[in-house]
OpenMM code with the backbone's topology and positions (N, CA, C; nanometers):
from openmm import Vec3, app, unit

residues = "UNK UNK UNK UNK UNK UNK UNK UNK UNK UNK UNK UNK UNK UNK UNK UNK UNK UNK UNK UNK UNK UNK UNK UNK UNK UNK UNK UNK UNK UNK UNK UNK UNK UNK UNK UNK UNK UNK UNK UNK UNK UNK UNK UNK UNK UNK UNK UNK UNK UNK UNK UNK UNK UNK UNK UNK UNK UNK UNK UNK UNK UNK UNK UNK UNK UNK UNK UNK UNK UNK UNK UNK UNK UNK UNK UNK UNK UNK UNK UNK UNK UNK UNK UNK UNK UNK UNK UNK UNK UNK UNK UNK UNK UNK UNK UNK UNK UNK UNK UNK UNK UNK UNK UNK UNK UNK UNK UNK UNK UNK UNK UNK UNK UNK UNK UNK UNK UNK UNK UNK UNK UNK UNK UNK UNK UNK UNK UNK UNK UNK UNK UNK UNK UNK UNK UNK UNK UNK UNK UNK UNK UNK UNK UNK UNK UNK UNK UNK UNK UNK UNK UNK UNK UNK UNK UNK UNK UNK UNK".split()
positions = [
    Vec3(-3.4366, 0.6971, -3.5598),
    Vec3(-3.3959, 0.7774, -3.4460),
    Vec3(-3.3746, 0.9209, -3.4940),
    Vec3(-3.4279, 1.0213, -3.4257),
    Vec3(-3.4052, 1.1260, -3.4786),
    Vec3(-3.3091, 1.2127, -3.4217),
    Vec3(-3.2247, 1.2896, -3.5312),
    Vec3(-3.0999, 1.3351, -3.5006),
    Vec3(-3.1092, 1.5020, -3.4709),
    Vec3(-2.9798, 1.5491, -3.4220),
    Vec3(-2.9458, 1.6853, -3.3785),
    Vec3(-2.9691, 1.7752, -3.4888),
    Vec3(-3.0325, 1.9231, -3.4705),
    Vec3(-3.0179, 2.0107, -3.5755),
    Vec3(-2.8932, 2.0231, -3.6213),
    Vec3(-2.8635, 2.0538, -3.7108),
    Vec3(-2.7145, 2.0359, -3.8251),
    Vec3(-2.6763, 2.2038, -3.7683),
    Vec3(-2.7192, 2.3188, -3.6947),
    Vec3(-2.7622, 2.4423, -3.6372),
    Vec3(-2.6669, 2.3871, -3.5427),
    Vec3(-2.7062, 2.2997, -3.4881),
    Vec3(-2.6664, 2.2856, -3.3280),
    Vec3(-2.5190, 2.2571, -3.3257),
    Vec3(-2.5288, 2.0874, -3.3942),
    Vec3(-2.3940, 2.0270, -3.4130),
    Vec3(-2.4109, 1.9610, -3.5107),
    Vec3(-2.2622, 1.9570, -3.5544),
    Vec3(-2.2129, 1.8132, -3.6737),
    Vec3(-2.0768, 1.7887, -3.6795),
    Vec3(-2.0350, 1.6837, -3.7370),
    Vec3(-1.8948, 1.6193, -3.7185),
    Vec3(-1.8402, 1.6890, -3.8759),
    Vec3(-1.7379, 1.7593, -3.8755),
    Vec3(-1.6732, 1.8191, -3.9804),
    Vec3(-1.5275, 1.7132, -4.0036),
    Vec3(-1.4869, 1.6762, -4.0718),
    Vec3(-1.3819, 1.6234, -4.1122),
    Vec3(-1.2588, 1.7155, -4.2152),
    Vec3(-1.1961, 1.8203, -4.1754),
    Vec3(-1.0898, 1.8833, -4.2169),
    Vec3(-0.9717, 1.8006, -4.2540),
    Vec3(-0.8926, 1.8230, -4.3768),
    Vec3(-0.8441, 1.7436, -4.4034),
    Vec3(-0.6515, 1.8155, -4.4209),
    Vec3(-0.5704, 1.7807, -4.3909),
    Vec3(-0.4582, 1.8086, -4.3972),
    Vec3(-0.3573, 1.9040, -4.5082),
    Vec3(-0.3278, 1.9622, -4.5242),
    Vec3(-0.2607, 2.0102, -4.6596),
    Vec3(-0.1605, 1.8765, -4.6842),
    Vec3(-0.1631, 1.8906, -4.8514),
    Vec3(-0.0680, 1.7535, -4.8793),
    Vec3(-0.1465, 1.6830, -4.8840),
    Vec3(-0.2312, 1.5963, -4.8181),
    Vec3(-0.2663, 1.5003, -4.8176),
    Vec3(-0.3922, 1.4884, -4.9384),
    Vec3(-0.3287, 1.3833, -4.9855),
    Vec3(-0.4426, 1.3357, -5.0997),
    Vec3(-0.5516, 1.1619, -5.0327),
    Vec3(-0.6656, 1.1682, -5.1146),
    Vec3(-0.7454, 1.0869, -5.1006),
    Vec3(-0.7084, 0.9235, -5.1125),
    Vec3(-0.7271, 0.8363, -5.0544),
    Vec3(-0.6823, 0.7155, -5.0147),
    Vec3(-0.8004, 0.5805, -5.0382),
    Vec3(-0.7479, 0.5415, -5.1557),
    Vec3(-0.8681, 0.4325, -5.1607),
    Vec3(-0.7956, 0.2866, -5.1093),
    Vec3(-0.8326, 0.2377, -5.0114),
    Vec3(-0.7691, 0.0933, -4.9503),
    Vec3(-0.8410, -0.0063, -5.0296),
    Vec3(-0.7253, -0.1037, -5.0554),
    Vec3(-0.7631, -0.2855, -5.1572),
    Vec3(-0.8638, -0.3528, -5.0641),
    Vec3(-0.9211, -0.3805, -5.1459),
    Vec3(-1.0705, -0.4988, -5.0954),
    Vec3(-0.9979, -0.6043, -5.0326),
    Vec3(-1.0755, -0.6067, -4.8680),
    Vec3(-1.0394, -0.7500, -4.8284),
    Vec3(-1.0949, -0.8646, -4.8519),
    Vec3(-1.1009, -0.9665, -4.8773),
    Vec3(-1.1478, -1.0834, -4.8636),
    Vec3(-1.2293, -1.1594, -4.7287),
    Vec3(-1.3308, -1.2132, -4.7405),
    Vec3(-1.4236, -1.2311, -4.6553),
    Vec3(-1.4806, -1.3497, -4.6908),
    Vec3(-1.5215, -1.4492, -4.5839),
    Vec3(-1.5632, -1.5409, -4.6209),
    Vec3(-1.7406, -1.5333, -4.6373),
    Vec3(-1.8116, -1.6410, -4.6682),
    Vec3(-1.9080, -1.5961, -4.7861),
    Vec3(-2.0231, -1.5824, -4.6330),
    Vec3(-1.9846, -1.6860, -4.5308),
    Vec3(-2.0460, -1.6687, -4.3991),
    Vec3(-2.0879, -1.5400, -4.3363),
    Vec3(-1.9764, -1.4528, -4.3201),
    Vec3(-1.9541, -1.3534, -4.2729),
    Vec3(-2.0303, -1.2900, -4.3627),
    Vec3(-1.9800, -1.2684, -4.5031),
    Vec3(-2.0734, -1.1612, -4.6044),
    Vec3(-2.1639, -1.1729, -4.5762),
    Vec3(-2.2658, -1.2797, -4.5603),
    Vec3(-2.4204, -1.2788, -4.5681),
    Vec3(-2.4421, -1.1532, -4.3879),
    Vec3(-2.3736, -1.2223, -4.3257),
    Vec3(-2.4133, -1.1279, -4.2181),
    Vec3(-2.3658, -0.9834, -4.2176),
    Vec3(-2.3053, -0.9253, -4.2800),
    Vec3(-2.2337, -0.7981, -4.2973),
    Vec3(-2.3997, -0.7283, -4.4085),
    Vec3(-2.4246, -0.8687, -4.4766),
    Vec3(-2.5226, -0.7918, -4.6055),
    Vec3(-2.6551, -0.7368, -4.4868),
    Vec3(-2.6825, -0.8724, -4.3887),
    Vec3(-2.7727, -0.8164, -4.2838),
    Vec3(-2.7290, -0.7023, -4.2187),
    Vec3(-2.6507, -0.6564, -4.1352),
    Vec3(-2.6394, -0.5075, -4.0865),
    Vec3(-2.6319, -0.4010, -4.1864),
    Vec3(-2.5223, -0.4066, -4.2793),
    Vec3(-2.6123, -0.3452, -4.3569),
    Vec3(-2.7081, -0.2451, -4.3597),
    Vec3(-2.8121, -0.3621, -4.4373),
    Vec3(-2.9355, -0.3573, -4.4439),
    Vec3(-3.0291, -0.2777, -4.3484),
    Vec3(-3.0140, -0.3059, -4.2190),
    Vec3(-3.0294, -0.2529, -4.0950),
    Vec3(-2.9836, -0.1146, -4.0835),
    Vec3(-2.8398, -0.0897, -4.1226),
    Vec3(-2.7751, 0.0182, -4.1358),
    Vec3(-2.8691, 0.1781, -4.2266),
    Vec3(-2.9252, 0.0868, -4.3180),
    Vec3(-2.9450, 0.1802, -4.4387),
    Vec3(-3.0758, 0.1995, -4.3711),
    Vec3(-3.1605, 0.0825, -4.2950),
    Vec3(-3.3127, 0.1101, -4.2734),
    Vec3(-3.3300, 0.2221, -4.2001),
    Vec3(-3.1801, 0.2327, -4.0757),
    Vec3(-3.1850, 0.3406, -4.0221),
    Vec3(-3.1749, 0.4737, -4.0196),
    Vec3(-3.1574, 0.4886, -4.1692),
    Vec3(-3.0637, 0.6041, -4.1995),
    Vec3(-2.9504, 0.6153, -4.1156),
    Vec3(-2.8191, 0.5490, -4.1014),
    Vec3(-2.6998, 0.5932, -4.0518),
    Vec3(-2.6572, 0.5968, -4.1946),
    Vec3(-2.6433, 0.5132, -4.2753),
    Vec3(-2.5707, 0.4881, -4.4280),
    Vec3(-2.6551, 0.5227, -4.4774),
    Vec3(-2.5992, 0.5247, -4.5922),
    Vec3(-2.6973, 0.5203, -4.7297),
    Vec3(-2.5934, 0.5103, -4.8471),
    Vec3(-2.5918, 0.4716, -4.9589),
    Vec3(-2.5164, 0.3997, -5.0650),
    Vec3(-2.4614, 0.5521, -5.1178),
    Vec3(-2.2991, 0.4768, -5.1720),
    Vec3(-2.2808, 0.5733, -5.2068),
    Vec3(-2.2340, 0.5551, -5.3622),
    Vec3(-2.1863, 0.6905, -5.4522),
    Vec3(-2.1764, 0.6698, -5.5582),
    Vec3(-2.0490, 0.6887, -5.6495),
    Vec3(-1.9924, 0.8066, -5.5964),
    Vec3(-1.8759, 0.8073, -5.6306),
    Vec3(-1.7506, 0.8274, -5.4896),
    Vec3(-1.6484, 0.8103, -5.4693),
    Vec3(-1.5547, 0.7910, -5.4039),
    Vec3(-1.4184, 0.8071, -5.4179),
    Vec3(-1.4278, 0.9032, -5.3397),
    Vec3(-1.2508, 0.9399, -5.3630),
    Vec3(-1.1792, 0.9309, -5.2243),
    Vec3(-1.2695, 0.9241, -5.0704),
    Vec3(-1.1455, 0.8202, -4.9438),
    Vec3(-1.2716, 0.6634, -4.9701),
    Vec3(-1.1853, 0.5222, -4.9866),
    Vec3(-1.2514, 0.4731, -4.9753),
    Vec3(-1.1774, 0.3554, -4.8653),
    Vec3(-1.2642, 0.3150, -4.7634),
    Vec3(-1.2334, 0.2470, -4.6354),
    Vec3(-1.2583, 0.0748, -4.6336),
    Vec3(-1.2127, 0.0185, -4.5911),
    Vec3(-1.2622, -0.1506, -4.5536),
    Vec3(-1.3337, -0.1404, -4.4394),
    Vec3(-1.4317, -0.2503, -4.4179),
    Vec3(-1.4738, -0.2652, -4.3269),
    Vec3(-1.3886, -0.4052, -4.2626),
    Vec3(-1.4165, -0.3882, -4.1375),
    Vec3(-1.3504, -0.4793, -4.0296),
    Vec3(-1.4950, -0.5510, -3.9363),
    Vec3(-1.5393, -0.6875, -3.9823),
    Vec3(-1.6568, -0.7312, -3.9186),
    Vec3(-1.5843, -0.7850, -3.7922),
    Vec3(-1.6591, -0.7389, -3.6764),
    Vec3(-1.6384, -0.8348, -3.5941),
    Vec3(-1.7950, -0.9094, -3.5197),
    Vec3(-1.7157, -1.0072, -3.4924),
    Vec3(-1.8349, -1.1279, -3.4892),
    Vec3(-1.8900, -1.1070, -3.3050),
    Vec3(-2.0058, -1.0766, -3.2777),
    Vec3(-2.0700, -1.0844, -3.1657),
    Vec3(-2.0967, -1.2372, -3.1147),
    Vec3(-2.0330, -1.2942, -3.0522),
    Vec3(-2.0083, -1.4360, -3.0326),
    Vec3(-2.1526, -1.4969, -3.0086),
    Vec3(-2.2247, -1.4013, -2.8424),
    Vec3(-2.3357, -1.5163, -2.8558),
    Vec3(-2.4052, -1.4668, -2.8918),
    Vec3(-2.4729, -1.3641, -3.0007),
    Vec3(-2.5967, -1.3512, -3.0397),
    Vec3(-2.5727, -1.3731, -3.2341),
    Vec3(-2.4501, -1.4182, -3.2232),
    Vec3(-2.3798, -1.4756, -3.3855),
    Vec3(-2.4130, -1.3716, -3.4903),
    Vec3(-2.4131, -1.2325, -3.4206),
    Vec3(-2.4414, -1.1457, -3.5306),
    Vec3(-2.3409, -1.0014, -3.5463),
    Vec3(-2.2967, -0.9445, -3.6338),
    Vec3(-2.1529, -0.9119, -3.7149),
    Vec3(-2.1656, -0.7676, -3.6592),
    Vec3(-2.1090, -0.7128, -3.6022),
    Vec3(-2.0967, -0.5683, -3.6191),
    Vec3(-1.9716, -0.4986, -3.7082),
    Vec3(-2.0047, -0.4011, -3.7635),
    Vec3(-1.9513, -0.3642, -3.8448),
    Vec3(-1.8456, -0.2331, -3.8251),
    Vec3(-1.7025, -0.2185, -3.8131),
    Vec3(-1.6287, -0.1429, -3.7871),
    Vec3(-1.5479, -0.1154, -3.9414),
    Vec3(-1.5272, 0.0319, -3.9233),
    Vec3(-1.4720, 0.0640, -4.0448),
    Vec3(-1.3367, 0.1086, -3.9938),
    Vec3(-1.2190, 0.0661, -4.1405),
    Vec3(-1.1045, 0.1300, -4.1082),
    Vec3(-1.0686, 0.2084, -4.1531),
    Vec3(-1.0811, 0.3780, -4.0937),
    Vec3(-1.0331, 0.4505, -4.1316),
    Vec3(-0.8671, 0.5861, -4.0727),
    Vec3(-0.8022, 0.4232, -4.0834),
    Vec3(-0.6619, 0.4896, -4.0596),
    Vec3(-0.6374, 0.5989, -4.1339),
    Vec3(-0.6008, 0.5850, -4.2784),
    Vec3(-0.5680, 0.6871, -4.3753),
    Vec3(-0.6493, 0.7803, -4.3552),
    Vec3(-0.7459, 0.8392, -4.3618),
    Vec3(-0.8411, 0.9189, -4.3382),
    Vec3(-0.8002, 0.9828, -4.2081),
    Vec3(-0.7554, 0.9095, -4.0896),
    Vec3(-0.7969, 0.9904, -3.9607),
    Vec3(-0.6486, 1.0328, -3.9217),
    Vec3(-0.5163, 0.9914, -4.0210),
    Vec3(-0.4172, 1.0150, -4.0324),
    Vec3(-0.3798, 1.1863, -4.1495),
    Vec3(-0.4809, 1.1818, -4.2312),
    Vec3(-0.4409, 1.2703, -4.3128),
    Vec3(-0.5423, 1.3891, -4.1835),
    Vec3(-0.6610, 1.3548, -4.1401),
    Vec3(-0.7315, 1.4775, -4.0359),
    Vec3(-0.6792, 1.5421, -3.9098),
    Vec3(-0.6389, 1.6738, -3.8971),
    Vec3(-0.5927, 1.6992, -3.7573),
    Vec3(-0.6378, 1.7053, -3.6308),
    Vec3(-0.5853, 1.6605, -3.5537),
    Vec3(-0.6290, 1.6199, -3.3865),
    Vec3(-0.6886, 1.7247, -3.3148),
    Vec3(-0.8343, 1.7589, -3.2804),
    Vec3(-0.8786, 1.8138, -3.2351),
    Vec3(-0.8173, 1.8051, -3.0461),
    Vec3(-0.7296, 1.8929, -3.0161),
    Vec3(-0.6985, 1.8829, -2.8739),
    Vec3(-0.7599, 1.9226, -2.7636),
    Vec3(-0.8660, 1.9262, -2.8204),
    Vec3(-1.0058, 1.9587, -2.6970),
    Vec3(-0.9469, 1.8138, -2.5747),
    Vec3(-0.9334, 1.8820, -2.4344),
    Vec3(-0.8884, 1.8255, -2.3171),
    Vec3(-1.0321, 1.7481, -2.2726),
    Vec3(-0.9837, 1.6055, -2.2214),
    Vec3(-1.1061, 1.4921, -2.1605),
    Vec3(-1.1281, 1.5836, -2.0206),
    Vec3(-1.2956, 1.5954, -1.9661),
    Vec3(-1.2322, 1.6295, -1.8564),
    Vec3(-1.1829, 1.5034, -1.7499),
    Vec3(-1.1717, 1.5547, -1.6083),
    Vec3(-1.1002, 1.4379, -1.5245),
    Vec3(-1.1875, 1.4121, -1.4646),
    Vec3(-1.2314, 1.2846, -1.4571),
    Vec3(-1.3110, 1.2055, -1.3381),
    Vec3(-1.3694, 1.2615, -1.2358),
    Vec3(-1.2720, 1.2447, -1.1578),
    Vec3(-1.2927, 1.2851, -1.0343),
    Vec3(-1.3673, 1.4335, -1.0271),
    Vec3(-1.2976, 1.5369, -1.0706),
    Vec3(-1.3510, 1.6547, -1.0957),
    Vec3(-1.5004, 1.6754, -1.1459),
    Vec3(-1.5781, 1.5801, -1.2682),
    Vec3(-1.7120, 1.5704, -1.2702),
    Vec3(-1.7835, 1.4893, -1.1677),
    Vec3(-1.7303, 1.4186, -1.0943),
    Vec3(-1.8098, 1.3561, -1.0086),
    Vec3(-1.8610, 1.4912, -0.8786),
    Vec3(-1.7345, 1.5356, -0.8721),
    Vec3(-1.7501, 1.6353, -0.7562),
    Vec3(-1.8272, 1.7496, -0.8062),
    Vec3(-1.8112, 1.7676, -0.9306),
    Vec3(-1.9156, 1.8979, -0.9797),
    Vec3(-2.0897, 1.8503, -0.9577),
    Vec3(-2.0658, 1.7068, -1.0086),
    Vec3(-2.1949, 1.6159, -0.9918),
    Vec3(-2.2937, 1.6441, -0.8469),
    Vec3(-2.2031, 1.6271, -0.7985),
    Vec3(-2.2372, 1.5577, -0.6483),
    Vec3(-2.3771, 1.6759, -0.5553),
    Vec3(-2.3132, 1.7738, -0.6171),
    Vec3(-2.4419, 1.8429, -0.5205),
    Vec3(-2.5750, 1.8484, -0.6048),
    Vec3(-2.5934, 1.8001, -0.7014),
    Vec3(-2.7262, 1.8052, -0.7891),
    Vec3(-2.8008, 1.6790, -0.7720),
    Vec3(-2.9532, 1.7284, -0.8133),
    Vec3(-3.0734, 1.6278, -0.7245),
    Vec3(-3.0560, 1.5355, -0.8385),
    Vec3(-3.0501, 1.5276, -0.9863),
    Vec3(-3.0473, 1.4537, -1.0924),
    Vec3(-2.9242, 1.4589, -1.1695),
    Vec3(-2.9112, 1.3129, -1.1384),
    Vec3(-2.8075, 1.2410, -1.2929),
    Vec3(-2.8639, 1.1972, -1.3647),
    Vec3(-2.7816, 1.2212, -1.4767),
    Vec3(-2.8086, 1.1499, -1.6414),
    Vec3(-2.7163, 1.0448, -1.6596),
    Vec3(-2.7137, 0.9381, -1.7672),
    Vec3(-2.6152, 0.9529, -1.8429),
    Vec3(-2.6548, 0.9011, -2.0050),
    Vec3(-2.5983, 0.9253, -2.0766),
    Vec3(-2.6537, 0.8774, -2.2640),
    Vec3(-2.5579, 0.7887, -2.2825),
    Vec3(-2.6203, 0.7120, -2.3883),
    Vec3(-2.5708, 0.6516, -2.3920),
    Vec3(-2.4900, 0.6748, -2.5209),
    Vec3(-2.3565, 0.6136, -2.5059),
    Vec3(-2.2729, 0.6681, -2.6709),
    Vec3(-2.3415, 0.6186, -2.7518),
    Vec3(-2.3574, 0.5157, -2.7660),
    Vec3(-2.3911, 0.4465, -2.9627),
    Vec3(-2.5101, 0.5685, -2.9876),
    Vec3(-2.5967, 0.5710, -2.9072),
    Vec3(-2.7330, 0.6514, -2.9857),
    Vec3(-2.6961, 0.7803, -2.9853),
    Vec3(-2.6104, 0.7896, -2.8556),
    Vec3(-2.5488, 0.9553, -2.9342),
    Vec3(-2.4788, 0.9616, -3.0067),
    Vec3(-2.4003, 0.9321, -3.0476),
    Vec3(-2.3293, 0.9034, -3.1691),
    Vec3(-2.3787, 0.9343, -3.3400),
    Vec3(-2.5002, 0.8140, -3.2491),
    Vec3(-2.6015, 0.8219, -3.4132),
    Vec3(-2.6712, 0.9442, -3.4358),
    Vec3(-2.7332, 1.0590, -3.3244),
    Vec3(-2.8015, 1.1369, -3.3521),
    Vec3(-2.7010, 1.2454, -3.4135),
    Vec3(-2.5402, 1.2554, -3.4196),
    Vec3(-2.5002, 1.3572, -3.4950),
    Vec3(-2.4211, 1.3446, -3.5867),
    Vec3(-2.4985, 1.4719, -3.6870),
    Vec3(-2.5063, 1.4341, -3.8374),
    Vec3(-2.3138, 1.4346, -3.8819),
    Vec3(-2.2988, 1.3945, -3.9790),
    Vec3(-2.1783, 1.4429, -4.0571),
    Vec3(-2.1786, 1.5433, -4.1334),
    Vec3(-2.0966, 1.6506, -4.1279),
    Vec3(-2.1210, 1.7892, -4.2236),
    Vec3(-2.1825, 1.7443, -4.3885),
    Vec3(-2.2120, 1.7980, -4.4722),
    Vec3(-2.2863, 1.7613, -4.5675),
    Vec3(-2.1464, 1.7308, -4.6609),
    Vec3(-2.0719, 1.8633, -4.6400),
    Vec3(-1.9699, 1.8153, -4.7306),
    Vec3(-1.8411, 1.7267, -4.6845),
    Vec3(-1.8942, 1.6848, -4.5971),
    Vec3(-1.7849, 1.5777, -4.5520),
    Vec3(-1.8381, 1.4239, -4.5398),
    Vec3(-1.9609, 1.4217, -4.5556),
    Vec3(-1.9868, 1.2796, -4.6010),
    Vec3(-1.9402, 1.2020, -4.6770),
    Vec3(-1.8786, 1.2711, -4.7864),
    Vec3(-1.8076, 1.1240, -4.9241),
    Vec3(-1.6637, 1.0575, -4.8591),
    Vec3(-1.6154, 1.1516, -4.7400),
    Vec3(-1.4912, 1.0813, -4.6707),
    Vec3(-1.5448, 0.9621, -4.6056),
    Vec3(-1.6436, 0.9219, -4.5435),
    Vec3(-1.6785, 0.8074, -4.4729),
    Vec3(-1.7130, 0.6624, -4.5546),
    Vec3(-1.6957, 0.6908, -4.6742),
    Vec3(-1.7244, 0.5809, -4.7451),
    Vec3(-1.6726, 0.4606, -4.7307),
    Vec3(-1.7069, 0.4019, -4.7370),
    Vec3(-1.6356, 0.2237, -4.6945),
    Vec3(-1.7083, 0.1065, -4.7949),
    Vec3(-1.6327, 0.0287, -4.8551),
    Vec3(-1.6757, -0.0877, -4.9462),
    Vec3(-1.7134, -0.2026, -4.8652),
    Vec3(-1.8259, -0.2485, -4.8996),
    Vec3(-1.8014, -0.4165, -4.8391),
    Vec3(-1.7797, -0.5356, -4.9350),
    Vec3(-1.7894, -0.6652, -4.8719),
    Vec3(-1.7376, -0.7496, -4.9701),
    Vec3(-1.8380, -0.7815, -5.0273),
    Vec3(-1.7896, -0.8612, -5.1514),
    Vec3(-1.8728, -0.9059, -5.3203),
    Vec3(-1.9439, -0.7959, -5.3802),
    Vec3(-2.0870, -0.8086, -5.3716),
    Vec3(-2.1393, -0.7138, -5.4524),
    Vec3(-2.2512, -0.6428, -5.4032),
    Vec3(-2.2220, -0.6279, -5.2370),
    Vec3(-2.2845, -0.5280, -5.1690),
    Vec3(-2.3070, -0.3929, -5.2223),
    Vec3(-2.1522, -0.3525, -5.1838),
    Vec3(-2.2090, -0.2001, -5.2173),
    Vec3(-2.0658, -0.1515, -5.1903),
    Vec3(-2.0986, 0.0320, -5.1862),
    Vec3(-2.0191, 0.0820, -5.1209),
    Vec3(-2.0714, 0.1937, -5.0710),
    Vec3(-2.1115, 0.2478, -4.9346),
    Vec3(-2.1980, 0.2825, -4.8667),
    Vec3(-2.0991, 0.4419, -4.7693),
    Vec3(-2.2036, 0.5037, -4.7268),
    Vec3(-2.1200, 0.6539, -4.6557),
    Vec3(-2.2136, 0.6732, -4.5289),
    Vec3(-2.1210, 0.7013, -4.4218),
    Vec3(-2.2311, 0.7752, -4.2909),
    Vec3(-2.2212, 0.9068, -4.3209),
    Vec3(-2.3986, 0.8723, -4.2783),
    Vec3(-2.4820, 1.0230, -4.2476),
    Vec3(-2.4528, 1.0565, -4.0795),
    Vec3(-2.4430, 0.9827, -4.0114),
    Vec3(-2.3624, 1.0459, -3.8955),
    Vec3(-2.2164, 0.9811, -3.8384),
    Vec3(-2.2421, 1.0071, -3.6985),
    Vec3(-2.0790, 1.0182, -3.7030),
    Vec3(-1.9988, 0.8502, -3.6594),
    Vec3(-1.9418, 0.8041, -3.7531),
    Vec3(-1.9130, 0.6485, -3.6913),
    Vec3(-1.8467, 0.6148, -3.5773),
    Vec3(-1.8014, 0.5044, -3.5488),
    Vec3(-1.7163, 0.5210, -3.4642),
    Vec3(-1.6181, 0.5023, -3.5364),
    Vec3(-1.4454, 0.5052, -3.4326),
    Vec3(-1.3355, 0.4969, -3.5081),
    Vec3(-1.2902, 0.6627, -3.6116),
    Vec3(-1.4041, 0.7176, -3.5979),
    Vec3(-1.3308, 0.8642, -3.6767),
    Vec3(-1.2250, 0.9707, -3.5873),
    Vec3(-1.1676, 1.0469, -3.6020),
    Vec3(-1.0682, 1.1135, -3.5566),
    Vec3(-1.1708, 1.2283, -3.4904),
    Vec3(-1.1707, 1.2780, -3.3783),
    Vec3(-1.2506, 1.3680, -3.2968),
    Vec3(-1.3828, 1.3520, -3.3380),
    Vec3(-1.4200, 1.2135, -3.3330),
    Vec3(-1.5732, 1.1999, -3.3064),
    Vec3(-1.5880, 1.2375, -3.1508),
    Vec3(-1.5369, 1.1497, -3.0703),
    Vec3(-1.5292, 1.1828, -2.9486),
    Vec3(-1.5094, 1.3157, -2.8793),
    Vec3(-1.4612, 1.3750, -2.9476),
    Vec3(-1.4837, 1.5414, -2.9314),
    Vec3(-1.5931, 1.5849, -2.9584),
    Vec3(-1.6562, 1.5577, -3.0760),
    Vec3(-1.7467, 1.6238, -3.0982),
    Vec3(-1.8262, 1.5788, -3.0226),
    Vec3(-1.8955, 1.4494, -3.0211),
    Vec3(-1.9769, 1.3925, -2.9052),
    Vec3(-1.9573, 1.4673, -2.7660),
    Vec3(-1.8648, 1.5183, -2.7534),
    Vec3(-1.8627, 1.5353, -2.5751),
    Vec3(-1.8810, 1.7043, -2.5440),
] * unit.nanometer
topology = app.Topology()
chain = topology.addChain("A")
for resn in residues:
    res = topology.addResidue(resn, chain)
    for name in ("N", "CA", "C"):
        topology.addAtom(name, app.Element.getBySymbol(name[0]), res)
């Protein structure tokens, strides 16, 4: 999928004074789950969202959750510490109602969809080694090239 000029937009991750880098303890996973975490993944990297990483100084768990009926794992990362040490972009949601009514007199609606927008914008270059996240056994430990979910003013930036 091809992504936004880095010109246009990208997700910057600023980080707090004080605050130092946070590596979280490996969770435990059963060997079920791993195999399917190794599949997305995999998927992950084919897409260029990830790509492996090498050294690490925030490092995150992942949190699989299980897609019941198609029995396949999506992958959520936790990055509390991280989105705790970053400050809150207070860019205001707008209100409902108010875009509908701005809407309303125009011949065409859109709408995008989040996940792929999401994926098309990049992470600043030098803020990629914060997204890092380990998985279990002897996967890896992997970083987004764009913006995940669960980060602190992704949703800002997206909007």
């Amino acid at each position: 999928m091809p992504g936004l000029d880095r010109k246009q937009v990208e997700h910057k991750l600023p980080i707090k004074e004080g605050y130092l880098p946070v590596k979280q303890v490996r969770r435990r996973m059963s060997m079920e789950i791993e195999l399917k975490v190794k599949e997305e993944i995999e998927r992950l990297v084919k897409a260029r969202f990830i790509r492996p990483a090498i050294y690490a100084d925030w490092l995150a768990n992942i949190v699989p959750v299980l897609k019941r009926k198609i029995g396949a794992v999506r992958i959520c990362v936790d990055y509390k510490n991280l989105n705790e040490a970053s400050p809150k972009d207070e860019y205001p949601m707008p209100m409902a109602d108010m875009l509908i009514d701005v809407a309303a007199h125009n011949q065409i609606l859109s709408f995008m969809d989040g996940n792929a927008g999401y994926n098309q914008i990049l992470v600043a270059k030098e803020d990629i080694h914060k997204t890092v996240f380990m998985c279990p056994g002897h996967i890896g430990a992997f970083e987004y090239t764009v913006i995940p979910f669960g980060l602190r003013n992704a949703g800002a930036t997206y909007q």
